[in-house]
N, C-alpha and C positions, 0 to 999 in steps of 0.2 A: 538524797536517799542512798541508804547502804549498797555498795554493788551487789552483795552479795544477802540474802534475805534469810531469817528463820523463822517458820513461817506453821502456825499448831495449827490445823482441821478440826471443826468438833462437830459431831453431828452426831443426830440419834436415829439415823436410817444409814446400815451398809449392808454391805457385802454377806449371806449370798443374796440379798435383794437387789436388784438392779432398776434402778427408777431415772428421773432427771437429774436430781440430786449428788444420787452414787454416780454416777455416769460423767456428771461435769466435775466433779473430785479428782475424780482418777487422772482422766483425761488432762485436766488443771495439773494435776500433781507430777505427773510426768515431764511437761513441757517445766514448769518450773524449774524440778532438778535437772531437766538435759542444760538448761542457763545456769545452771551453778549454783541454784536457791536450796534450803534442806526444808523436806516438808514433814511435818509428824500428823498424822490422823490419829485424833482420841474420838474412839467410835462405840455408842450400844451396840451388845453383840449378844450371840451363844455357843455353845458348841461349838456346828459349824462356820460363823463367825472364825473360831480361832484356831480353827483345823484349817483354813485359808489361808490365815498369815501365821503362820506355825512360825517361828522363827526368826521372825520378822521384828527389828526394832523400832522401826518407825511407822508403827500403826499399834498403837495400846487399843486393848477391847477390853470395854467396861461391861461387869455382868450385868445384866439385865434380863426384864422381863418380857414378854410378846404381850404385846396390848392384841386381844383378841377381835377386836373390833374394827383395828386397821392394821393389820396382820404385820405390814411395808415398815412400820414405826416399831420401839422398845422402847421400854421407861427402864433407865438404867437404876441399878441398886449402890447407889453411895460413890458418886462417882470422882468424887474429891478423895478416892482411892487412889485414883491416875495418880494422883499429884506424887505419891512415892514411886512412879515407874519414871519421870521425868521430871526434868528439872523447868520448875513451875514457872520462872520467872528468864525463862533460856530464849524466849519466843520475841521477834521484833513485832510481829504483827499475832495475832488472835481472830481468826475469820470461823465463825460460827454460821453452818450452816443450816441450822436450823433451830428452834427457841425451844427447843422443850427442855429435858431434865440437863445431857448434855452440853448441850448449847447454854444455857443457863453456867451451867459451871463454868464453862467458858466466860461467858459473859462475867462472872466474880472472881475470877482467877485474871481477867483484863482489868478487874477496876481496880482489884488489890496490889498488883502489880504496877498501874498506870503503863499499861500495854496500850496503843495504838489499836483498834478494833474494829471489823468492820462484821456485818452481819447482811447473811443474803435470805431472800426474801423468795424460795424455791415454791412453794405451796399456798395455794389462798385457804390455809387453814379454817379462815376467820367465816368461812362463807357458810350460811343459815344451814343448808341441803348437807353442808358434808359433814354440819354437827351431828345434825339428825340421824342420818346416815352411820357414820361412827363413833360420833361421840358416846358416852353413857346412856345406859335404857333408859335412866330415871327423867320422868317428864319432867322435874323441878329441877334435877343438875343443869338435862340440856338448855333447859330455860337460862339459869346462869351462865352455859358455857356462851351462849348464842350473845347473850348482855353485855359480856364483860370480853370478847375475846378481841376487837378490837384495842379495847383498852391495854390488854396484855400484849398486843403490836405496839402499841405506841410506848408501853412502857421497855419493853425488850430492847426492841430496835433505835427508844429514845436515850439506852446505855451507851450505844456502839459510836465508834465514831465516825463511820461512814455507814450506807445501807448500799446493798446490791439491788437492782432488778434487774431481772431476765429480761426485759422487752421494754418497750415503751408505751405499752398499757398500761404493764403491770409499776411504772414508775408513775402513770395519771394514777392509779387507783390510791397507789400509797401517800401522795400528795395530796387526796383529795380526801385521804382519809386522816391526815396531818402526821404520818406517822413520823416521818424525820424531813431538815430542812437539807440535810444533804446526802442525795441518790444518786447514784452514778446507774447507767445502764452498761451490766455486762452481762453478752449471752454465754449460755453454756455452750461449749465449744464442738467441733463436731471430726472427728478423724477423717479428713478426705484423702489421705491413702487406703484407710480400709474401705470405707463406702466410701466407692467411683465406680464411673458404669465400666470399668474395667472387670468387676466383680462377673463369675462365669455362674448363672443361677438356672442351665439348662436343663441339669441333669434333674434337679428339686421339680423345676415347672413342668418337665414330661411326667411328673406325680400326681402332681397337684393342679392340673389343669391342662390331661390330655391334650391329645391334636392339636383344634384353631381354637379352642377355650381361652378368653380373654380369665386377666384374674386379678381382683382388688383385695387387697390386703389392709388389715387392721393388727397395727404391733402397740401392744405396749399394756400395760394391767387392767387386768377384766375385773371393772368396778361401775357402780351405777353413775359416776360422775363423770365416767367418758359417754355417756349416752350412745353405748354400743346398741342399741334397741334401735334407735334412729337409724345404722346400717343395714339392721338385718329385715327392719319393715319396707328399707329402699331396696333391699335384695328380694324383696316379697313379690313389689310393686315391675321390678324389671325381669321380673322371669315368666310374667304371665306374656309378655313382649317379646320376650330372648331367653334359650336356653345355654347360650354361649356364653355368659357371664356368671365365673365362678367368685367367692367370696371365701376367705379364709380371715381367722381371729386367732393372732400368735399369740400366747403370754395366758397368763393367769391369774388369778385375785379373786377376794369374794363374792364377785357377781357371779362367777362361773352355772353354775348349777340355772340361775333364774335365767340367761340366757342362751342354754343350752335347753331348757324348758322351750325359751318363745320358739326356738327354731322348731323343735318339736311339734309344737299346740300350729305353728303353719305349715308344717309339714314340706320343710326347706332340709332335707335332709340331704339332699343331692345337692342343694344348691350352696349351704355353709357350711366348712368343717371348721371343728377347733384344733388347730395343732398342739397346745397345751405350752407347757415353758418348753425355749426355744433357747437352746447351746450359744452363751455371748459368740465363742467363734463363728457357728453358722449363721447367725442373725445378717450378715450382708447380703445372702446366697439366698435368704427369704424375699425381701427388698427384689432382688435382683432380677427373682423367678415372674415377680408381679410387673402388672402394666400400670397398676398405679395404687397412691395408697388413699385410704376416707381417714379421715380423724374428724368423728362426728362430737368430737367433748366440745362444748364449750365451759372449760376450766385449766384450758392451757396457760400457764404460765410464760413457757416460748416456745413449747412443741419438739422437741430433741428427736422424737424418731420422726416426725413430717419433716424435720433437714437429714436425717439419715439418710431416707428416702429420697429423696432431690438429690443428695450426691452419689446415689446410686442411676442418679438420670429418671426417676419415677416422679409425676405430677403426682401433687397433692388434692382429692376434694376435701374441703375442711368448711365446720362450721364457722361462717363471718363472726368471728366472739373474740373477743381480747388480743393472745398473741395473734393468733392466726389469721385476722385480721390486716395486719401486715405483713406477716409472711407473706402470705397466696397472692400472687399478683392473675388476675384472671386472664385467660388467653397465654401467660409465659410459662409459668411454673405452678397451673394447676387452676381448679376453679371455687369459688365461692359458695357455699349454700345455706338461705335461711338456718337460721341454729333450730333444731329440733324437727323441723319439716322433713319430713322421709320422702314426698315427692318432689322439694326440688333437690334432695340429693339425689336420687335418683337420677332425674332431668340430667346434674351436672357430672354423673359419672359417665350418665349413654353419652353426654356431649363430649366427655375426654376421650370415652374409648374410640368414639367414630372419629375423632381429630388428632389423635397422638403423637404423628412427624409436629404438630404444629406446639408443641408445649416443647422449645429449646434450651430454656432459662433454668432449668430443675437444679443443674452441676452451679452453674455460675451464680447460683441464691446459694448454695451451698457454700463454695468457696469465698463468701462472705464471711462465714461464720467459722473458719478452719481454728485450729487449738492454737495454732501459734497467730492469727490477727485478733483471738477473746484475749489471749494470756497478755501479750501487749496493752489492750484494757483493761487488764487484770491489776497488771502492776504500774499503769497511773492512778488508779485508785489507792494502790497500798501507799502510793508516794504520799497522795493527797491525806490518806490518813494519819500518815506520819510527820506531814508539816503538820495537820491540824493538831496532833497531840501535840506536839511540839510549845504551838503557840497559845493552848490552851494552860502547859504548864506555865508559858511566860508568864500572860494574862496572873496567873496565879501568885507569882513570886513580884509582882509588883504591887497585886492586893497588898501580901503582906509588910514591902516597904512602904 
């Protein structure tokens, strides 16, 4: 492999959206060039999209449109425009980080080229609830999007020449669902200089959870697929018990309004606020303020703010479901609970908060996953995708002697 790497992003989810996705971009893209690699991000965008990177050459923004539906996403408008902002065929590797419109161009802009490709696998797009959920009103699209979206994993992902997962769930699901024969597992990476319990979140939590107020915290986009309902009905069930356990839900997204309703219709008004979107700078200082954090989704891919969290020193409760799964070691770095059961999250948050000294492992799960031990994973993947083109072209030039 080349010492030195050129290296396209294409994605149809950035900046100002801040998800797992953007998150493990950015983070990736930095440690790459502090190694000497050059990265270019070709991103849907708008406006402020490009009042962000004003300036900026190595991040093209494709126009595009906001899919109203899943606000997070854009369908970009013609995006083999990029192709006159840079030089199309300049890239060693092509890693598409997601399969929609840009990704897609990516993905034709690797085959036409005979670029080296790898394609990660951040979103279980494919899943029934999140068609429904966002896909198109019409009951006869969603029906075909629900049919065929698989199919469109396996055709995608069956271009690239390697595939990413986040985790080792999410590498059984896509194996089991045949989408490609070669997966490498690399997580999204997690800054453990910025989140470590070194983070000062005292002055935040004498706000948000006066006096001896214990306080669980939910970060990350308010949507029905993180089964935020599952927290607030466990914050229902533990306050007829204790008035000392507070709840906060940082971030934003389309569920906001129906869970701002449930809190209301139980009349948890003292006991959950919403802080709304939350400043990437302060986001450590949130983390910091709380005793622990819930991630009641079961549709984790790997969980990037439940390791945020950990390297802030904060046990995680989390639904037993896919990534999280392996994450949560119980008794170390946080506890387990039924997926959707709001009493034994419950159960498992009273058991954290009366047990707290006893959950040590929160930093040292974290510092598993720091940006420069993924980025090292990073880039034997790109290797391995680069011998594999390689010997694919061989394969090819003895076809034709």
């Amino acid at each position: 492999m080349k010492s030195k790497l050129n290296i396209f992003f294409y994605t149809d989810t950035f900046l100002p959206a801040i998800d797992g996705a953007v998150t493990s971009m950015l983070g990736f893209k930095k440690e790459l060039e502090r190694r000497g690699n050059s990265v270019v991000i070709i991103a849907s965008g708008n406006k402020k999209t490009k009042e962000i990177v004003k300036g900026r050459d190595d991040i093209i923004v494709v126009p595009s449109v906001k899919f109203k539906r899943y606000p997070q996403y854009n369908f970009a408008l013609m995006p083999f425009m990029a192709a006159s902002k840079i030089g199309v065929y300049d890239a060693d590797i092509a890693h598409m980080q997601t399969p929609f419109t840009v990704g897609t161009y990516g993905m034709l802009v690797a085959k036409i080229g005979k670029l080296a490709s790898v394609g990660s696998f951040h979103t279980l797009f494919t899943k029934s609830s999140v068609i429904k959920e966002y896909g198109v009103s019409s009951p006869i699209a969603r029906k075909l999007f629900i049919k065929y979206a698989w199919p469109y994993a396996r055709f995608f992902y069956g271009n690239c020449t390697r595939v990413i997962a986040p985790s080792p769930a999410i590498k059984s699901v896509l194996e089991k669902e045949s989408v490609h024969n070669s997966i490498d597992v690399v997580p999204n990476g997690v800054d453990t200089k910025r989140f470590s319990p070194k983070v000062d979140g005292s002055k935040l939590r004498d706000i948000l959870a006066p006096g001896n107020s214990k306080l669980v915290i939910y970060v990350g986009r308010v949507s029905k697929e993180k089964n935020i309902g599952t927290m607030i009905n466990a914050a229902k069930v533990i306050s007829r018990k204790r008035k000392d356990i507070k709840f906060l839900i940082a971030g934003t997204g389309p569920a906001m309004d129906s869970y701002i309703k449930q809190v209301h219709r139980n009349k948890l008004e003292n006991v959950v606020k919403f802080a709304g979107f939350v400043n990437d700078n302060e986001l450590p200082k949130y983390y910091a303020a709380a005793d622990l954090m819930c991630m009641p989704s079961t549709f984790e891919t790997q969980g990037i703010v439940s390791l945020e969290a950990m390297a802030c020193g904060k046990p995680v409760v989390g639904a037993d479901s896919l990534a999280l799964r392996g994450l949560i070691e119980n008794g170390k770095n946080g506890e387990k609970f039924r997926p959707l059961d709001y009493n034994d999250c419950a159960k498992k948050i009273e058991k954290v908060i009366n047990n707290l000294p006893s959950y040590k492992d929160c930093a040292k799960t974290a510092k598993e996953y720091s940006i420069s031990k993924v980025t090292d994973r990073l880039l034997e993947t790109y290797s391995k995708a680069l011998q594999d083109s390689v010997n694919k072209k061989s394969k090819g030039l003895k076809a034709v002697f």
